[in-house]
C-alpha positions as CSV (number, residue, x, y, z in Angstrom):
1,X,-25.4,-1.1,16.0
2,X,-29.3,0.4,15.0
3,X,-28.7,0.2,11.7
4,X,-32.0,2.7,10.8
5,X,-30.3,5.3,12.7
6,X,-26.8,4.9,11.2
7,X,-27.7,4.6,7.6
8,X,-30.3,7.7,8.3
9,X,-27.1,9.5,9.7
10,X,-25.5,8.5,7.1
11,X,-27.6,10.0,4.0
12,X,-26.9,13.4,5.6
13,X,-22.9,13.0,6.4
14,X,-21.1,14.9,3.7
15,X,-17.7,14.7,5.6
16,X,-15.0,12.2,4.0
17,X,-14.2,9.6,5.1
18,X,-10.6,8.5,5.6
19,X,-11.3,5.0,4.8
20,X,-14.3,2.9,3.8
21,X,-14.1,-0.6,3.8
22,X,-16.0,-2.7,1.3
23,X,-16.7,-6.6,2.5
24,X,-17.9,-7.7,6.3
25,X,-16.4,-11.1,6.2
26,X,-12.9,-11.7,8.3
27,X,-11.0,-9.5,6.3
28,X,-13.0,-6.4,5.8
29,X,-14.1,-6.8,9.1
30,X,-10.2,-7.0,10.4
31,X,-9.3,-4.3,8.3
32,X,-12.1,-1.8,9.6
33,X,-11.0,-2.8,13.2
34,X,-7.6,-1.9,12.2
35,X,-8.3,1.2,10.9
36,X,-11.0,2.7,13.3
37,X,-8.4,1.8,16.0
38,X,-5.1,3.9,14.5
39,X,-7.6,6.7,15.1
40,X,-8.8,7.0,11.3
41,X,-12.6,7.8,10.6
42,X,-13.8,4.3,9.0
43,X,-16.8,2.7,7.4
44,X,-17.8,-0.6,6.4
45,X,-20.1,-1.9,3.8
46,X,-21.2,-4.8,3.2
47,X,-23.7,-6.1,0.6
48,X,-25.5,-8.6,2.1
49,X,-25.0,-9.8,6.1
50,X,-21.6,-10.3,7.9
51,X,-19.9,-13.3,7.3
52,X,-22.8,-14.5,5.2
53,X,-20.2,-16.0,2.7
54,X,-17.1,-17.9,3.0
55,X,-16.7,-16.6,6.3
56,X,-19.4,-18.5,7.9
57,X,-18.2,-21.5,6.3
58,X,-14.9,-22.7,7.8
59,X,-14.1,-25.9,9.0
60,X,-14.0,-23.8,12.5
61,X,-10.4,-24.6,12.7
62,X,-8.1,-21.5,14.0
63,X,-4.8,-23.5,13.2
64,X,-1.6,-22.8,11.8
65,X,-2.0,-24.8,9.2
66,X,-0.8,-28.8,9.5
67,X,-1.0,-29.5,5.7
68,X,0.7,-25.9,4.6
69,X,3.8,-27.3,6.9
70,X,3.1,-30.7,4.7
71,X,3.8,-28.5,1.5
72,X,7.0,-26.6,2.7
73,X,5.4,-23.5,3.3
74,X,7.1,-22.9,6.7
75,X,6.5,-19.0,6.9
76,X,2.5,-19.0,6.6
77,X,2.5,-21.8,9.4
78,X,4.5,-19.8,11.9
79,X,2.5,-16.4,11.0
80,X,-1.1,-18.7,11.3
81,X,0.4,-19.6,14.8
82,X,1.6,-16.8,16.1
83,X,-1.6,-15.4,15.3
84,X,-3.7,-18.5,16.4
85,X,-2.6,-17.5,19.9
86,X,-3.3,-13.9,19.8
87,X,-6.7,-14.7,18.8
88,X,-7.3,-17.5,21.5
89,X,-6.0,-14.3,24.2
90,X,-8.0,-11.7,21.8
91,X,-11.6,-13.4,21.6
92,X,-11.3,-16.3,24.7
93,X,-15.3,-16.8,24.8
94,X,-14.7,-18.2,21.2
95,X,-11.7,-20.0,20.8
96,X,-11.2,-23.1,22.8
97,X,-8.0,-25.6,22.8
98,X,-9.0,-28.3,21.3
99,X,-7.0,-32.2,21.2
100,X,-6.5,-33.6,17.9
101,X,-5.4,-36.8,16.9
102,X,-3.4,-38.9,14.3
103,X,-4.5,-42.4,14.3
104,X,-1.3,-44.2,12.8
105,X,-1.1,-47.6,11.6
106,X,2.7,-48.4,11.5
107,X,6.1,-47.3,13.2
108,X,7.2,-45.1,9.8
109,X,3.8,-43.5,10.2
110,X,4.6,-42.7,13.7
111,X,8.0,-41.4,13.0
112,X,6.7,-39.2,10.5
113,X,3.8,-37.2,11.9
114,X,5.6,-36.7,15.9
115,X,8.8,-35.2,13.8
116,X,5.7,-33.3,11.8
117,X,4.1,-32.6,14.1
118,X,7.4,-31.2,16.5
119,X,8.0,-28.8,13.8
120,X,4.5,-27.3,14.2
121,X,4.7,-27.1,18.0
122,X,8.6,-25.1,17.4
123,X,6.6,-22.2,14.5
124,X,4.1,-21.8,17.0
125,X,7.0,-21.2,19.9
126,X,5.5,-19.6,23.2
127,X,2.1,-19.2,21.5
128,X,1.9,-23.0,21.0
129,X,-1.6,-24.4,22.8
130,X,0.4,-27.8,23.6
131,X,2.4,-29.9,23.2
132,X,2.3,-33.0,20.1
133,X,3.1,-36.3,22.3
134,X,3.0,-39.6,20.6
135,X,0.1,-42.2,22.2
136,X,-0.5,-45.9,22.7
137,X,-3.0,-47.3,20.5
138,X,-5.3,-48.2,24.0
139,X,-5.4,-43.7,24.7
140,X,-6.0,-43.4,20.9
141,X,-9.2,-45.2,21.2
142,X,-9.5,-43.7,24.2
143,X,-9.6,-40.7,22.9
144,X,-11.8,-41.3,19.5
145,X,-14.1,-44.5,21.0
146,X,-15.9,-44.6,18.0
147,X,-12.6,-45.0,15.3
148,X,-12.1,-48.2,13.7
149,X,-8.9,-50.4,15.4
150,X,-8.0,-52.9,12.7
151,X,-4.1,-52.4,12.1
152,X,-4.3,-49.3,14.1
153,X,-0.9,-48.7,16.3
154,X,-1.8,-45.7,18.0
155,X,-1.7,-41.8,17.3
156,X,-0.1,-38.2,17.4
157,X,-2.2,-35.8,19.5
158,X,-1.3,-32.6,18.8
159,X,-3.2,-29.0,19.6
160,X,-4.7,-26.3,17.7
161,X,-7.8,-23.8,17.8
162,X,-11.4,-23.7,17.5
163,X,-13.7,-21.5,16.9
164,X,-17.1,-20.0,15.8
165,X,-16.7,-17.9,12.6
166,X,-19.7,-15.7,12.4
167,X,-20.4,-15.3,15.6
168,X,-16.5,-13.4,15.7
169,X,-17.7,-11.9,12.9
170,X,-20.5,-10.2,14.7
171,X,-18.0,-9.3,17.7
172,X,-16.0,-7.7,15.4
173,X,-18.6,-5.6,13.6
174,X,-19.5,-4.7,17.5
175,X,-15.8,-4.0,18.5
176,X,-15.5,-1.7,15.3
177,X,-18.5,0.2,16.5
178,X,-17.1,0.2,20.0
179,X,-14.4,1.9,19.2
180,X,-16.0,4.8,17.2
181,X,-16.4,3.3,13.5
182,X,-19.8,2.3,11.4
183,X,-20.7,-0.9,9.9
184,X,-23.6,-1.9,7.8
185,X,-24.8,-4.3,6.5
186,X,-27.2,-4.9,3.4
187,X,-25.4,-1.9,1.6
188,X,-24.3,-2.4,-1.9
189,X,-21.5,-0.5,-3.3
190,X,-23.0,0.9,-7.0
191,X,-20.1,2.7,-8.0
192,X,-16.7,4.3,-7.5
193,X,-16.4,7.9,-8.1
194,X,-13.0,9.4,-9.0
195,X,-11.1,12.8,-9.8
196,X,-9.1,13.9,-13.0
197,X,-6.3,12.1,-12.3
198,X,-8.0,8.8,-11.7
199,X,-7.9,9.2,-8.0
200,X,-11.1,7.6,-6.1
201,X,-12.7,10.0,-3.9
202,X,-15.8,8.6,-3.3
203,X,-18.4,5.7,-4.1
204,X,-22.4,5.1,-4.2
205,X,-24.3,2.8,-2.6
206,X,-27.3,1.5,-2.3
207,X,-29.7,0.3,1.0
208,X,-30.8,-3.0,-0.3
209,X,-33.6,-4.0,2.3
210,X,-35.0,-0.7,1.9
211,X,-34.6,-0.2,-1.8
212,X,-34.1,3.7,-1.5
213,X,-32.0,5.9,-4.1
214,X,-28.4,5.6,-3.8
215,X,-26.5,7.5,-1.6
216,X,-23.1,8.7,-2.4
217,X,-20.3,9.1,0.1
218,X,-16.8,10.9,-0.1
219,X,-13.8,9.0,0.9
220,X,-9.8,9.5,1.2
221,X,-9.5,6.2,0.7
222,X,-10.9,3.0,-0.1
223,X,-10.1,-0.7,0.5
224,X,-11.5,-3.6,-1.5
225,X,-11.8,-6.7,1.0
226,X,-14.7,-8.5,-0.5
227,X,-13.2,-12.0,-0.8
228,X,-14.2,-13.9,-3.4
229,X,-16.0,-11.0,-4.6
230,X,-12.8,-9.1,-5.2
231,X,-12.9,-9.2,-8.9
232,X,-16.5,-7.2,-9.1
233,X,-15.3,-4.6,-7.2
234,X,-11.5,-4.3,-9.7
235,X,-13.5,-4.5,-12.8
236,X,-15.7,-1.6,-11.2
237,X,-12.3,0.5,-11.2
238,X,-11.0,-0.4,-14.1
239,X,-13.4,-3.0,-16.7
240,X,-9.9,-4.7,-18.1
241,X,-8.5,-5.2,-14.8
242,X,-7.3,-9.0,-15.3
243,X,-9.1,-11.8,-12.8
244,X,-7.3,-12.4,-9.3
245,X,-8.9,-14.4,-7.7
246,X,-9.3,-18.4,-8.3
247,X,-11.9,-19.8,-6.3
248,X,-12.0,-23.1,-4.9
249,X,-15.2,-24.8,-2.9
250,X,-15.2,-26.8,0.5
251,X,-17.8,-28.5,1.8
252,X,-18.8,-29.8,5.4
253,X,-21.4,-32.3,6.6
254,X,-22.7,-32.3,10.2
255,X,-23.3,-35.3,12.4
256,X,-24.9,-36.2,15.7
257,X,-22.2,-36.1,18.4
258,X,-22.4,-40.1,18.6
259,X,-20.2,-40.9,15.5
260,X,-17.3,-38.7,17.6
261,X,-18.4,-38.6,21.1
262,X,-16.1,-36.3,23.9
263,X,-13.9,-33.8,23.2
264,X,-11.2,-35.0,20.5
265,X,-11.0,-34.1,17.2
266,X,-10.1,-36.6,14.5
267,X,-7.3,-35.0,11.9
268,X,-6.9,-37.6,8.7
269,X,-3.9,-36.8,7.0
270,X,-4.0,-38.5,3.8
271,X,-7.3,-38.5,1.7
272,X,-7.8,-39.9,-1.8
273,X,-8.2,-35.8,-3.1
274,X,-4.7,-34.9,-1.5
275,X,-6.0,-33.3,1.2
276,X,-6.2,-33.4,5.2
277,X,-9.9,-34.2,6.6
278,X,-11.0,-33.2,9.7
279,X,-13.9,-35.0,11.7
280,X,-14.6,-32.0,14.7
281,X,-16.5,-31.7,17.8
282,X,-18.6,-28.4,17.2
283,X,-21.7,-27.0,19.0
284,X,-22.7,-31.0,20.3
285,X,-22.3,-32.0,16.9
286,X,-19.6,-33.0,14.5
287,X,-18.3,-31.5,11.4
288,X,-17.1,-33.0,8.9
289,X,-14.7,-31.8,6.3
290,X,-13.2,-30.8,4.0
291,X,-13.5,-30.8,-0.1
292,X,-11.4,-28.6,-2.9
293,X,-13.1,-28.4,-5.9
294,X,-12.0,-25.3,-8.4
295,X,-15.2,-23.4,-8.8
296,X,-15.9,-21.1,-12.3
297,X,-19.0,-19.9,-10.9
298,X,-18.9,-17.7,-7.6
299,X,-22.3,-17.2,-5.8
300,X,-23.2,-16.1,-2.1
301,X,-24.8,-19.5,-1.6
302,X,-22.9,-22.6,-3.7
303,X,-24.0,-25.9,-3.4
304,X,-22.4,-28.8,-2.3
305,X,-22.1,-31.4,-5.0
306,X,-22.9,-35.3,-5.3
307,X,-19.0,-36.2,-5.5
308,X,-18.0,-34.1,-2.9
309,X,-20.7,-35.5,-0.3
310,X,-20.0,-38.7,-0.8
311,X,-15.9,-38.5,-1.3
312,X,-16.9,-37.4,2.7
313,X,-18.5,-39.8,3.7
314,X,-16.8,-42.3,2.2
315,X,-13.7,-41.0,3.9
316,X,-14.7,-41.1,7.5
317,X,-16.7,-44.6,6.8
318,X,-12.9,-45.6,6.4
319,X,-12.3,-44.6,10.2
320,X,-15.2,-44.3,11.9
321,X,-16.5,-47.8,13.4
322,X,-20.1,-46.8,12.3
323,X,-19.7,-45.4,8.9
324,X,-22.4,-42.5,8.3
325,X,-24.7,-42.4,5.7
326,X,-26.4,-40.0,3.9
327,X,-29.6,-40.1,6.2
328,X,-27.0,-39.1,9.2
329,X,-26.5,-35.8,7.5
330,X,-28.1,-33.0,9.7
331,X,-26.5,-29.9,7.5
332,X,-24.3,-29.3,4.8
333,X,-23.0,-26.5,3.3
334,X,-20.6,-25.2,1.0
335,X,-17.8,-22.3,0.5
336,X,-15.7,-20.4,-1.1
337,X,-12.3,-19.9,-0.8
338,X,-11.0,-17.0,-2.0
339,X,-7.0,-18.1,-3.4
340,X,-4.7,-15.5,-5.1
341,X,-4.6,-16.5,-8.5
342,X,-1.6,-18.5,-9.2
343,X,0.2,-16.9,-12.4
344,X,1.1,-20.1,-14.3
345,X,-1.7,-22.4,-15.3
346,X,-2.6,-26.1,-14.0
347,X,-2.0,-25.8,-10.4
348,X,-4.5,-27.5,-8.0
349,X,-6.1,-25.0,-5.7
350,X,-4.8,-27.0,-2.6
351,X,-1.5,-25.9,-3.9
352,X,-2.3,-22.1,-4.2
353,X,-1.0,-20.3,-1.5
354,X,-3.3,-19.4,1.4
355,X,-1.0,-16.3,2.2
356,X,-2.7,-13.1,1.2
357,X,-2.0,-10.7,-1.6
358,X,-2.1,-6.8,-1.9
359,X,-3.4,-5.2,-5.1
360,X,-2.7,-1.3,-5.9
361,X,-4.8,-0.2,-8.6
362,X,-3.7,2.9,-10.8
363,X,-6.6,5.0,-8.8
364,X,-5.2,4.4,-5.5
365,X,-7.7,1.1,-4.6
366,X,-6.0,-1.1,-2.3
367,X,-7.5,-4.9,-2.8
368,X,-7.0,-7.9,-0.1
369,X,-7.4,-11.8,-1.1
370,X,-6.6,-14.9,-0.2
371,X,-5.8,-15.4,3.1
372,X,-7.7,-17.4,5.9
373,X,-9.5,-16.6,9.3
374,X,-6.7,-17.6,11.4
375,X,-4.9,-14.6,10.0
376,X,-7.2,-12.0,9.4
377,X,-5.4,-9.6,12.0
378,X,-2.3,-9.6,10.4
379,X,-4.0,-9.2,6.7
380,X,-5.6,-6.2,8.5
381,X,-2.3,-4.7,9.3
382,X,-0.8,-5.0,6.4
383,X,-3.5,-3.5,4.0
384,X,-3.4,-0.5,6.3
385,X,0.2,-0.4,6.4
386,X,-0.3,0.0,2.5
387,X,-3.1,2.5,2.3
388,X,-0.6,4.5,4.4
389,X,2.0,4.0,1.7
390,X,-0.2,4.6,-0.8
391,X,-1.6,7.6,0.3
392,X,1.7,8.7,1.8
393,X,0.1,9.1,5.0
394,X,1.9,9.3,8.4
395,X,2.8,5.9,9.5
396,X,0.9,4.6,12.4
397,X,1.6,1.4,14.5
398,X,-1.1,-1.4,15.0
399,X,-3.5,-1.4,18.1
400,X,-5.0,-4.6,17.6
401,X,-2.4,-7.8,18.5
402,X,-3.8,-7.4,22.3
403,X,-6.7,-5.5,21.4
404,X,-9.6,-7.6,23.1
405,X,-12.5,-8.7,21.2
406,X,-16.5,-7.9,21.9
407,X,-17.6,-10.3,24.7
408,X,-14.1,-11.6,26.0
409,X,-14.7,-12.9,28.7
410,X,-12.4,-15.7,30.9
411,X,-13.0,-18.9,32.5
412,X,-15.4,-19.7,29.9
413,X,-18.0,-22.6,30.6
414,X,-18.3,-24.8,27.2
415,X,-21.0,-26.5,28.6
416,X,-23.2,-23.3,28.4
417,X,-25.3,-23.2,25.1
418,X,-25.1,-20.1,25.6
419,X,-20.7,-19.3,26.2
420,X,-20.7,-17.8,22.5
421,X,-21.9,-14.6,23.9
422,X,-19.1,-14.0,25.9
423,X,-19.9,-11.0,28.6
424,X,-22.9,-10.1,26.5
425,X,-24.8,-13.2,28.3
426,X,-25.4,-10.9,31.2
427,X,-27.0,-8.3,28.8
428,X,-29.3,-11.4,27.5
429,X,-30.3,-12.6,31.1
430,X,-31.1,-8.9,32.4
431,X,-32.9,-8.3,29.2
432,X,-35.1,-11.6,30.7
433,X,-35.4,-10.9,33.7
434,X,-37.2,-7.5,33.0
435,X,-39.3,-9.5,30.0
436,X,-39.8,-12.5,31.7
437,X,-42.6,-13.8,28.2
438,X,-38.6,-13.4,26.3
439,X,-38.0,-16.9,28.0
440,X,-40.4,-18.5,25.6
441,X,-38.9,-21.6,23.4
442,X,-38.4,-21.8,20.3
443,X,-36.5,-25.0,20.2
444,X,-35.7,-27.2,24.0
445,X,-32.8,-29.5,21.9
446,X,-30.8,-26.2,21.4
447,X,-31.8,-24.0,23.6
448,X,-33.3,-21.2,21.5
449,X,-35.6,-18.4,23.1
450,X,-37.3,-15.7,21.9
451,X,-35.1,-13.4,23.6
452,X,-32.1,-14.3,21.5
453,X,-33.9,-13.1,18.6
454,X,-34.5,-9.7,20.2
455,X,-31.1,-9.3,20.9
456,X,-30.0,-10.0,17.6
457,X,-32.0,-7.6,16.2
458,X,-31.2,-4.5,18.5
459,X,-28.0,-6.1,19.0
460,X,-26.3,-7.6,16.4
461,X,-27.9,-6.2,13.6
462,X,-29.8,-8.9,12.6
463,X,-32.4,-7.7,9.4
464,X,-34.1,-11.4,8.1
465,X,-34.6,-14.8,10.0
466,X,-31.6,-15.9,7.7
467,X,-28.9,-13.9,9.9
468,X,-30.5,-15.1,12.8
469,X,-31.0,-18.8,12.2
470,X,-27.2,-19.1,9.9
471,X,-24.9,-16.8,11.9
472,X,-26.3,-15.0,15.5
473,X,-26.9,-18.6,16.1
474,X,-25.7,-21.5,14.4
475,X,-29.0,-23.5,13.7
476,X,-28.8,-23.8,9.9
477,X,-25.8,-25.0,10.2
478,X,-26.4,-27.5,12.8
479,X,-29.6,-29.0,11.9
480,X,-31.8,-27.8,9.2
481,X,-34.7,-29.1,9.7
482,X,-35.0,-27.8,13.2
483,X,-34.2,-24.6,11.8
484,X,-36.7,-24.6,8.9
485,X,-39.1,-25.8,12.0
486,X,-38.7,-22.8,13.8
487,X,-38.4,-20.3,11.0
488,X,-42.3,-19.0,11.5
489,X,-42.0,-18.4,14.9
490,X,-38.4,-16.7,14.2
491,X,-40.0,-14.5,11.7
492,X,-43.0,-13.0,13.8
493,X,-40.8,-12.2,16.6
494,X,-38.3,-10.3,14.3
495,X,-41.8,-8.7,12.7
496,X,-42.9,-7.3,15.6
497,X,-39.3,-5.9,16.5
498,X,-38.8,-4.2,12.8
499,X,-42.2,-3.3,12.9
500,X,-42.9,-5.4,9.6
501,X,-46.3,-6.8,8.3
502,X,-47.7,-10.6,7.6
503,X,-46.1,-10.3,4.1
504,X,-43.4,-9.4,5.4
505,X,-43.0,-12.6,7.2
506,X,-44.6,-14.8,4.9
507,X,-41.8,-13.3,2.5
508,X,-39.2,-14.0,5.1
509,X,-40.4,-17.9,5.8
510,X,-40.6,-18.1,1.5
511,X,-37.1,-17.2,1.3
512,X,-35.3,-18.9,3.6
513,X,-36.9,-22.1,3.1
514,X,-35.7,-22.2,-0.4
515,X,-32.3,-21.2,1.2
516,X,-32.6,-23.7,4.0
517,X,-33.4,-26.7,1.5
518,X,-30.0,-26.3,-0.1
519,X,-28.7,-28.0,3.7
520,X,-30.7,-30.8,3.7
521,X,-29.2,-34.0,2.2
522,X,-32.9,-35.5,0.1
C-alpha cells in the first residue's frame, strides 16, 4: 500500500493488464477483490480517495432491506440477507448485530410489522442474525428510554447489521493488495484507448496529487464501477451513450448518544416522504437518517438541504421524548445514491430498484450501478462473471463468499475505540511501543493519537488530512468541529511523514476547512 512506489512501478509496467477497475467505492472495490482473487492480474483506480463518495455515506446499515420487502421486491431482500451474513462472517471486526425496534401504537400495527417482519427473518433463513419477537410496551421503553410513550403499545424488535463503510473500504483496498492486486487512489482516468474494431485495450490516467504527465496503461479488459459517476466514464466511450444513472441524495444528522442511549436502534416505518427512518447507535453517537431527494446535479461533496434537515428532525422530535434541535447537530452530510435509471418517466427514486444493473458497451466496457453496500460481493461476481462472457474467457468460480476480510478478527470488544482495526490493532500498539512520542493526543473525547495518523499514511494510504479525519477515522463524520479543531495538528504529522512543506500544510488546513464547514449545521 506505498502508493509512491506503486504508481513509480507503475509508469514503467508495459505488461497488460487483464482487468482494470475504475472506482474505489464498494463496488469497484468488490469487483477488484473478485478479480485479483480468480487469479486475474488487476488494478484499481480511483480518482479521488476510497469511499470518498456515496460509499462513506451510508446510513451504516448492512440489512436486507425492511422497506424493499414493504414494496414486494422479495428477491433483493433475500440476496441483501444472504449476503448480510456472509459479510458479518467475512469482515466480523466491522459488522456487529445490532437490535432494532418498531415502536407500535395499536394491535393492527402489531399484527402487521411481526407478520412483516417474520417474512424478513424466513429470506434471511440460516443467515438470519435473530429472530423478530413482538414486545410489551414496558421492554420497548426499555429498550429506547428516551422514545415518547403517549399511545404507545409496544414494539417489533427485529435484527439486522451494522457497520463502518469506509473503514471496509480501506480493508478491502488492503485485502486486494494482499492478495497480489494494486490499488490507487488519486488517479484519474483521462481516456480510453481502443483498436480498429472499437475494442478498448487500454486507458490514460493521470496522478492528481502529483500533477505529472499522463501515463497510459494496456488493458484486456476494463470495468466501469464508478457509481454515480458511471455516466462520465460511458460518455468517455461513446459521447451519445444515453444517461443511466438517476441519482437520488440522503442525508444523515449525528447526535450525542443521550437522545438514544444503549444499544437499540430505533427503525420508524412510516415517514411523511414515504420512507423508513432510522435513528442508530454509531461510534457513541447516533445517526440519524434518512432523506430521498432526486438530485440533477452529481458532485463528490453534495450538500444537505434546509428541507431535508429539518423533515429529520422533525421526524424523530415525533418520537424521541427530547426532540433535537438544530444546535444538537454534531455532523451532517449528504450522498449519493447511485439508482439504475428507471425507463419510464415519473417514478420516485425510493421506488427505483436498488438491485444492480450490467451495461455492455459496443467496445467491450462492462459498467456496474445501482446496487448498495450490503451487496457489493455479489455485484462483484456478477460483473466478473460478465467480463468472462464478454471476453469469452474461461469461466472461473468465485473465491470470495468465505474469503475473510483485512483485519478479521473474533471476539471483538465494541467498547474499544479502537475494534475498527480489527487484527491490525496489534500493528498500531507495537508501532507505539517502539515510538513511545506516537502516544501523543490529538483529541482525549475520541481517542485520537498521533500514531493513527502514521498508520494511515504508511498504511492505509492516507494522502491529505481529509482521508484521515472523514474515512481512516470517522471524526468528520462524528463531530466537526472537533475535527476542524484538530485538523493543524493532523496536517503536520502527515507533513513530516510525506515529507511535505508549511504550504503544504497550510494548503491542507485551507481545504479541508472549507470542506469541513459543509458538516456543521450554522
Amino acid at each position: 500500500m506505498n502508493r509512491e512506489m506503486l504508481v513509480t512501478s507503475l509508469r514503467k509496467d508495459l505488461e497488460p493488464w487483464d482487468i482494470i477497475v475504475i472506482g474505489g467505492g464498494a463496488t469497484g472495490l468488490g469487483a477488484a477483490l473478485e478479480a485479483v482473487t480468480r487469479g486475474y492480474r488487476t488494478l484499481l483506480l480511483e480518482q479521488v480517495d476510497f469511499a470518498k463518495s456515496t460509499s462513506s455515506k451510508s446510513t451504516k446499515l448492512v440489512h436486507g432491506g425492511v422497506r424493499y420487502l414493504a414494496q414486494g421486491d422479495v428477491s433483493l431482500v433475500r440476496e441483501a440477507s444472504v449476503e448480510r451474513g456472509l459479510l458479518a462472517a467475512n469482515a466480523p471486526h466491522l459488522v456487529r448485530n445490532l437490535a432494532f425496534v418498531i415502536p407500535t401504537f395499536n394491535f393492527w400495527e402489531n399484527l402487521k410489522y411481526t407478520i412483516g417482519l417474520k417474512m424478513y427473518d424466513w429470506l434471511a433463513g440460516r443467515l438470519s442474525l435473530g429472530k423478530s419477537v413482538h414486545i410489551s410496551k414496558s421492554e420497548t421503553v426499555e429498550r429506547l428510554s428516551t422514545l415518547k410513550q403517549d399511545k404507545l403499545a409496544g414494539g417489533v424488535l427485529y435484527h439486522d447489521g451494522q457497520f463502518d463503510d469506509s473503514r471496509l473500504a480501506i480493508n478491502l483496498a488492503q485485502s486486494i493488495s494482499d492478495n497480489g492486486g494494486t490499488v490507487l487512489n488519486y488517479m484519474r482516468v483521462t481516456s480510453l484507448k481502443k483498436d480498429e474494431q472499437g475494442k478498448i485495450t487500454g486507458l490514460t490516467v493521470k496522478d492528481t496529487l502529483n500533477g505529472e504527465d499522463e501515463i497510459y496503461l494496456n488493458t484486456r479488459a476494463v470495468i466501469n464501477a464508478t457509481g454515480v459517476f458511471a455516466d462520465d466514464v460511458l460518455e468517455m466511450d461513446n459521447p451519445a451513450a444515453p444517461k443511466s444513472i438517476a441519482a437520488s441524495q440522503g442525508v444523515h444528522l449525528v447526535l450525542d448518544s443521550d437522545f438514544l442511549p444503549g444499544h437499540n436502534a430505533l427503525m420508524i416505518p412510516s415517514t411523511s416522504d414515504g420512507r423508513v427512518l432510522f435513528v442508530v447507535p454509531w461510534h457513541n453517537k447516533v445517526v440519524m437518517g434518512t432523506t430521498d431527494t432526486p438530485v440533477n446535479h452529481i458532485s463528490l461533496e453534495p450538500r444537505a438541504l434546509e428541507e431535508e434537515i429539518a423533515f429529520i428532525l422533525r421526524t424523530a422530535g415525533q418520537y424521541l421524548s427530547r426532540p433535537p434541535q438544530r444546535s444538537d447537530v454534531r455532523s451532517v452530510w449528504a450522498g449519493l445514491r447511485p439508482l439504475a435509471a428507471a425507463k419510464a418517466e415519473g417514478h420516485k427514486t425510493k421506488e427505483i430498484s436498488r438491485s444492480h444493473k450490467i451495461i455492455v458497451s459496443n467496445s467491450a466496457l462492462v459498467t456496474i450501478i445501482g446496487g448498495k453496500w450490503t451487496t457489493y460481493r455479489r455485484m462483484a461476481e456478477d460483473v466478473v462473471d460478465k467480463v468472462e462472457e464478454v471476453q469469452r474467457w474461461k469461466e472461473t468460480t468465485t473465491n470470495t463468499p468465505h474469503l475473510k476480510i483485512h483485519g478479521a478478527a473474533e471476539n471483538v470488544n465494541w467498547e474499544d475505540p479502537w475494534y475498527f482495526y480489527g487484527s491490525d490493532v496489534l500493528h498500531l500498539h507495537q508501532m507505539v511501543a517502539r515510538q513511545p512520542d506516537l502516544q501523543e493526543e490529538l483529541s482525549r473525547e475520541y481517542h485520537i493519537i498521533k500514531a493513527q495518523v502514521v498508520w494511515a499514511v504508511r498504511e492505509e494510504m492516507a494522502r491529505n488530512i481529509e482521508d484521515f479525519l472523514a474515512r481512516r477515522t470517522r471524526l468528520l463524520f462524528l463531530d466537526a468541529k472537533e475535527a476542524l479543531r484538530i485538523a493543524p495538528a493532523v496536517a503536520r504529522i502527515m507533513a513530516e511523514e510525506l515529507h511535505k512543506d508549511e504550504h503544504w500544510v497550510a494548503t491542507q488546513i485551507s481545504s479541508f476547512a472549507e470542506e469541513a464547514n459543509g458538516y456543521l449545521l450554522k
